[in-house]
N, C-alpha and C positions, 0 to 999 in steps of 0.2 A: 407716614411716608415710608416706601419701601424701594431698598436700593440692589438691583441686579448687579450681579459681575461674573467675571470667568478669574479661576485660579491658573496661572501659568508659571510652568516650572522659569525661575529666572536663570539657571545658569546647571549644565550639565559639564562632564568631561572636554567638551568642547567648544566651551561658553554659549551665549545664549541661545537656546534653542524655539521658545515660541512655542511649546506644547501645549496642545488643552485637554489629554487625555495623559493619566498613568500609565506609564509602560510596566509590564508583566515579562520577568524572563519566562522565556518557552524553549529554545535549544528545540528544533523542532526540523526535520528535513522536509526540505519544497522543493517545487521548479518554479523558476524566473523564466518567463520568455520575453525576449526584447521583440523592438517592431516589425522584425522579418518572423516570427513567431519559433524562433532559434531555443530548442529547452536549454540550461544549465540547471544542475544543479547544485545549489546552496543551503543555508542554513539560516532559521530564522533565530536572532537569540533574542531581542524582547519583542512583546504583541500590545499594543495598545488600541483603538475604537478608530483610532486618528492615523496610523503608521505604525510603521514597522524597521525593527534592525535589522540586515542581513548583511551575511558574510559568506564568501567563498565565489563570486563571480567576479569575473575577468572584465574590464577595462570598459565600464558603463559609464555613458555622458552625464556628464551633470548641468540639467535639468533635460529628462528622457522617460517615455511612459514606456511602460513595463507588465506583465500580468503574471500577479504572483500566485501559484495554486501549492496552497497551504493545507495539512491535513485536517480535519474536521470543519471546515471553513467553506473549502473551493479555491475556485478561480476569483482574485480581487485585482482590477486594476489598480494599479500605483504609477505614483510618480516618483525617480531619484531626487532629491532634494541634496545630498551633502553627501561626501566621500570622506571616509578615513583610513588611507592604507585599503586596504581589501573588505573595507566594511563598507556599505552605505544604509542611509537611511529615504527610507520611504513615506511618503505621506498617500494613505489612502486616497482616490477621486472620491468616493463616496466611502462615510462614516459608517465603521461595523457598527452591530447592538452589542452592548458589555457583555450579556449574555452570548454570546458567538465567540467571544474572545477569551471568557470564562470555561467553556466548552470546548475550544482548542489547547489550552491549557491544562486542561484535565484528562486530556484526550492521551490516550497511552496505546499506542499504534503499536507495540508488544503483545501480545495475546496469549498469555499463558493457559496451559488445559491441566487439572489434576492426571496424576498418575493414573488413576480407575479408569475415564474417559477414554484414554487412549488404548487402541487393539491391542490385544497379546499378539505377540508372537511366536505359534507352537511350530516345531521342528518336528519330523514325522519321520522315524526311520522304520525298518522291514518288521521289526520285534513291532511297532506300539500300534501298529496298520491293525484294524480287523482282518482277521481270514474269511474270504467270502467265500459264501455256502457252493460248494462244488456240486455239480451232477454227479449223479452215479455214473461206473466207466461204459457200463453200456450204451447208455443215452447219448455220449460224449462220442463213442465209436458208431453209433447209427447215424448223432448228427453231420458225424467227419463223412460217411460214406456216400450218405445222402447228400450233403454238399457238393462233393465231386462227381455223383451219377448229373446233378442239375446244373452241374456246371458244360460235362460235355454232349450236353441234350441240348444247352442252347448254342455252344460254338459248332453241331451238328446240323442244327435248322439252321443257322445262318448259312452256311456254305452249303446246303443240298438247295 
């Protein structure tokens, strides 16, 4: 004989709550949008398959659907379920994979680059410039002359 069941947390900081998934702190920056699609943004501090904690939005109905876009995750519809002070908690409409929630959690939206990777910065003053290869002064005075004969050759033919 074999017997199924579900593990549920009996009692959190705000007595029972009816979980069926582990919550994961994340501390994690999102936007909530309510049903006018209004962004705020908030803070997710644990991630569970089932729901979500978040904190930092202003004055949300309890029970009101919501659509939380979470970094590495997306966009998840939710619903408010319970308020504490400036916290609420969410219950997913549809259940993440642990993998997705394992993957958000991991996820470090920071992006360091080593030193080497990143450009130099060289500064260029008159001393560290190449000197470019100059003409001879002859060539430099035939091309000045020649410049200025073709210059009033052609404002010549326009006005004649």
């Amino acid at each position: 004989m074999t017997l199924a069941g579900k593990l549920y947390f009996s009692d959190d900081q705000t007595g029972p709550s009816g979980r069926i998934a582990e919550r994961r702190p994340l501390m994690a920056d999102a936007t909530l949008r309510d049903d006018a699609s209004v962004p705020m943004d908030i803070s997710v501090v644990d991630l569970s398959s089932s729901g979500c904690l978040i904190e930092g939005a202003s004055d949300l109905v309890v029970p009101s659907l919501v659509t939380l876009g979470i970094a590495g995750i997306g966009r998840v519809p939710a619903r408010i379920v319970r308020r504490d002070g400036s916290r609420y908690g969410c219950s997913f409409l549809l259940p993440l994979a642990e993998h997705v929630v394992a993957k958000a959690q991991a996820l470090d939206t920071v992006v360091t680059f080593p030193a080497a990777a990143l450009p130099r910065l060289v500064m260029f003053d008159e001393t560290s410039m190449p000197d470019p290869a100059r003409w001879p002064r002859p060539v430099r005075l035939l091309l000045l002359i020649g410049g200025a004969i073709l210059t009033w050759a052609i404002v010549l033919y326009v006005l004649v």
